[in-house]
N, C-alpha and C positions, 0 to 999 in steps of 0.2 A: 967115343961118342959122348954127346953134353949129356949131363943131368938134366932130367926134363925138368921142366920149370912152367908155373904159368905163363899162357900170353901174355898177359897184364905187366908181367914182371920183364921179360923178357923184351918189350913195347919199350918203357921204362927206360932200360939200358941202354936200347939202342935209338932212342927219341928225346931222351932227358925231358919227357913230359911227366905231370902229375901221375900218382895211383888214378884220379879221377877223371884226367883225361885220357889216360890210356883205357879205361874201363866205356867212354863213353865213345872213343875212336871204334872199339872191335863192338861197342853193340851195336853200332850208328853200321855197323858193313864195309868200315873203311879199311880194314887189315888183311891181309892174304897171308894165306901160312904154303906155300911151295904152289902157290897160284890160286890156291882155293879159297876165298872167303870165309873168314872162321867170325861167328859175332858172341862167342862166348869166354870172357876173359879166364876163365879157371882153366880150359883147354891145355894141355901139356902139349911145349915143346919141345925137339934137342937141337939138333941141327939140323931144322928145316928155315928155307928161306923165310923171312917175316917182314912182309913191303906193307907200308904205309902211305894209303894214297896221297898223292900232292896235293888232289881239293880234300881234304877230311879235315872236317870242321867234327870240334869236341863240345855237343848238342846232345840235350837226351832223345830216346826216340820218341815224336808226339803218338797217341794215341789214335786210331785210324776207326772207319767204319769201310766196310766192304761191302759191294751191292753183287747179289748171286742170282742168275738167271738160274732156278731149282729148277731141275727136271722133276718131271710128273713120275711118281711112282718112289720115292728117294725119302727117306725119316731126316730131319732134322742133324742126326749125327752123322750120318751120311753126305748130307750136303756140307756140312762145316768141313769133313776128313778132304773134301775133293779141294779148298781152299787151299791153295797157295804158290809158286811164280809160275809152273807150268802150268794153270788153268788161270792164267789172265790174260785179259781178252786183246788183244793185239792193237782193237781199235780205242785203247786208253790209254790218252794224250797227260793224264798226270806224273809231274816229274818225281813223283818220289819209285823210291828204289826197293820192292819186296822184300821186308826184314822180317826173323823170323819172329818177331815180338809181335810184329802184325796180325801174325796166327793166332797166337796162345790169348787168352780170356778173352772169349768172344762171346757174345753175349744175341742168342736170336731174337729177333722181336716184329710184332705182328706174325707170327710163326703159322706157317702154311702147313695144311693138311697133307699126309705122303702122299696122298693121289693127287694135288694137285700142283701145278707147275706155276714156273714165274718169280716176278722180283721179290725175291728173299732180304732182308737188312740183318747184317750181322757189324755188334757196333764195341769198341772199348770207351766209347767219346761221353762222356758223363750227360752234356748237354744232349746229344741225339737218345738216349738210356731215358732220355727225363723227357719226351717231346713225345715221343714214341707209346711211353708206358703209361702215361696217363690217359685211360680211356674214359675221361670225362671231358678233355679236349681233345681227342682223337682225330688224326688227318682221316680225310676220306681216301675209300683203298676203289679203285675202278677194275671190274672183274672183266672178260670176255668167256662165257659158257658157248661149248655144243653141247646142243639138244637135239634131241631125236622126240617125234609128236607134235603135234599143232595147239598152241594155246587157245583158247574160245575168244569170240571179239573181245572183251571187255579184261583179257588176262594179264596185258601189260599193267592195267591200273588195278585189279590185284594187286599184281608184284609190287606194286609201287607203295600202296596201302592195305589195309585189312587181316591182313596174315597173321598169326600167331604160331609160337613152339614152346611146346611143353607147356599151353594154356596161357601161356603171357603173348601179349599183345608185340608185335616186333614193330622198329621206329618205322618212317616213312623211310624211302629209299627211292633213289632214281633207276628207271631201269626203259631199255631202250633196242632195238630189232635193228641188228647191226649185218643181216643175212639172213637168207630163210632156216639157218642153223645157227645160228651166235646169236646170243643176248649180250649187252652189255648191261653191267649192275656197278652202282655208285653207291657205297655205301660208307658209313662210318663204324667200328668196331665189331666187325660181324659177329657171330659166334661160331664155334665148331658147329659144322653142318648146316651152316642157314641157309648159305646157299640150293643146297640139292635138296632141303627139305621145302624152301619156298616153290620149287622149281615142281617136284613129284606134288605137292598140293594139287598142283593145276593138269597133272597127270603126265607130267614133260619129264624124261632120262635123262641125267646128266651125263653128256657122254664124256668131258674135258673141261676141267676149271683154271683160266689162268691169270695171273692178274700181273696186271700191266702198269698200273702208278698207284703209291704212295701221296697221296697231298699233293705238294706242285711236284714232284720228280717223277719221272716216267721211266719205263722200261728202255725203252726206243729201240735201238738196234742191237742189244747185247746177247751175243749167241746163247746159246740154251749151254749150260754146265759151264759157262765162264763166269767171271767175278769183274769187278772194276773198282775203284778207290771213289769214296763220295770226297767231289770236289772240294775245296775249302771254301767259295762262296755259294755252296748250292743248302738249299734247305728244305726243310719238307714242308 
């Protein structure tokens, strides 16, 4: 039996490419070690097979953002662990390939409450990190609430105006009777709990909070507990 040896090294030998493109072949997904995808070059060999794909272009891997339809009820850590190839969503036409660099430093933002459900953004993309986080130009986030109780005539413009938390005045916000049980709420940076506390002011239960777009991207049809890659020309 061989002395095990790096992949990297072992790439090398039998590809006469660079330390660095072999290094960027097995993170990029292009290597198979006895049929199985390996994307980590330190990985030991001996004599297992080690095929190098015919398209494997030596690329770093670019940094991604991942959109998560979060189940209601799910923490933050929770929803990031359920990420990755077996929880993408089938109806996702982007041609890149689930590597595992995709996973690791993710970064949530606009970060949902565990009870409530809907489009999550987990991002490593410096530019979406930066677009995201600043909540002084903050995209508007659009909620869908059930409620249980009947608001009084005048409750929708409430909602829209006059309310306060914790004795500060809260911004204006859109808000609109999408069913004799759904609200819809257009806001920009909400806070923890505004939602349900604007809602209980007016004597209404929040029975489900889920939000559905980010600025211009929307939820649309993404199953509950799958993921999809944000496009390259989409933006929020």
């Amino acid at each position: 039996m061989a002395e095990p040896i790096r992949l990297s090294k072992r790439l090398i030998e039998l590809y006469r490419c660079s330390r660095r493109e072999a290094e960027l072949y097995i993170e990029g997904g292009w290597v198979s070690v006895d049929g199985r995808a390996v994307e980590e070059p330190q990985f030991k060999v001996g004599d297992e097979e080690v095929v190098l794909h015919p398209d494997a272009v030596a690329t770093p891997v670019e940094p991604v953002t991942l959109l998560l339809h979060k189940p209601a009820g799910e923490t933050l850590e929770q929803a990031l662990a359920r990420l990755g190839p077996a929880t993408r969503a089938e109806s996702d036409r982007d041609p890149r390939r689930p590597l595992s660099r995709h996973f690791h430093r993710l970064t949530a933002l606009l970060p949902l409450e565990p009870a409530a459900s809907g489009l999550q953004v987990f991002s490593q993309q410096r530019g979406v990190l930066r677009r995201l986080g600043e909540e002084s130009d903050a995209p508007e986030q659009e909620f869908v609430v059930e409620i249980a109780g009947e608001p009084a005539a005048d409750g929708l413009a409430r909602l829209g105006h006059g309310l306060d938390q914790r004795g500060r005045p809260l911004p204006p916000c859109k808000v609109s009777r999408q069913s004799e049980r759904h609200l819809r709420f257009a806001l920009k940076a909400p806070q923890a709990g505004q939602i349900e506390h604007m809602c209980r002011s007016l004597g209404l239960e929040v029975l489900a909070l889920r939000r559905i777009r980010i600025g211009r991207l929307a939820m649309a049809g993404l199953p509950v507990g799958q993921w999809r890659y944000l496009g390259e020309r989409e933006r929020f």
